[in-house]
N, C-alpha and C positions, 0 to 999 in steps of 0.2 A: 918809299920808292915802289916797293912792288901792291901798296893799295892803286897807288897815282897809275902804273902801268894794267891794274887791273880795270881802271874805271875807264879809260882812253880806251882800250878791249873792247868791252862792255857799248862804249856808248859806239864806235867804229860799227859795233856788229849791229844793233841797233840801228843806226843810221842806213847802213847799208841793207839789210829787212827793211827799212821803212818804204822804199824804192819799189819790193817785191809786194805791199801790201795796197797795190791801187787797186780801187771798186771798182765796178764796172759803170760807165754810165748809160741812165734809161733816156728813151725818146721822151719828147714831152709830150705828145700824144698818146704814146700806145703804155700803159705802165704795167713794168714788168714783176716777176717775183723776186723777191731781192734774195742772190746765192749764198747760199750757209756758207761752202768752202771758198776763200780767196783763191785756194790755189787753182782751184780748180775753174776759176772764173779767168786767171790769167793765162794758163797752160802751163805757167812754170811756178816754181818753187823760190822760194827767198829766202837768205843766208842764214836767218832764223831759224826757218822753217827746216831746212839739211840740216841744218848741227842738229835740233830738236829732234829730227827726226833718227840723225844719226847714234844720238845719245840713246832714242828707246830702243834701237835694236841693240847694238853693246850690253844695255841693260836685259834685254830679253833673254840674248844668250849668256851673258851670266851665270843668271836665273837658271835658264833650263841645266847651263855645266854644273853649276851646284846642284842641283837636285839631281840630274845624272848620279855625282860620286854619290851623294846622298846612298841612293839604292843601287849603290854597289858596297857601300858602307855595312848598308844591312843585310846582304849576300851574305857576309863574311862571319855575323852572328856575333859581333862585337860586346852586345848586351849583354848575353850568356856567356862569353868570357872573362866581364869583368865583372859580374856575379861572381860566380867563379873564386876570379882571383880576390875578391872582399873577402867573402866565406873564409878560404883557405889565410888570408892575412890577419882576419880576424882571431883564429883559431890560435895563429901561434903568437900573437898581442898576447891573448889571454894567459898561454902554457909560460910567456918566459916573461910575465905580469906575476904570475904563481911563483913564479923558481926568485924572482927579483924580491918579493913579500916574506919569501922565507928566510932570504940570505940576511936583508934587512933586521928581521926577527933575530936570529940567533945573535947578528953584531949586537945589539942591541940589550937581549938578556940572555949571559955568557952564563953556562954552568961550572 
């Protein structure tokens, strides 16, 4: 159901751009340069072309709001704190790695 409702979507928005995508036509005397931009040969935009267009500014601001927190991320020095806290986790891994090796030992061989 929701492929079937995706492809009726799909082709609706398609059909409806297809409308927005007319050339321009030339004289048959005088021959013109043929326009890079459709939109810009019609003056308007096609349903395609808004969502597309709509899609890469969302995207753009995304982008820049990520990379915004980004560096405000590393204002805060988040690397050197969790340095930091490795170092310091490490340290005591090891010290009750030690104490845990010895207790083992003695159950082990009892005098």
């Amino acid at each position: 159901m929701n492929k079937l409702l995706t492809i009726t979507v799909l082709v609706t928005l398609l059909g409806l751009s297809a409308q927005g995508l007319r050339l321009p036509r030339q004289a048959e005397g005088t021959p013109e340069e043929p326009v890079a931009d459709v939109a810009e040969a019609d003056g308007e935009q096609g349903t395609l072309e808004k969502l597309t267009s709509a899609a890469k500014s969302y995207y753009e601001t995304s982008i820049s709001t990520a990379s915004s927190w980004l560096d405000s991320i590393d204002g805060l020095k988040l690397k050197e704190k969790a340095k930091n806290a490795l170092s310091d986790t490490t340290v005591a891994v090891i010290t009750y790695a030690g104490i845990l090796q010895d207790q083992v030992y003695h159950i082990l061989y009892q005098q």
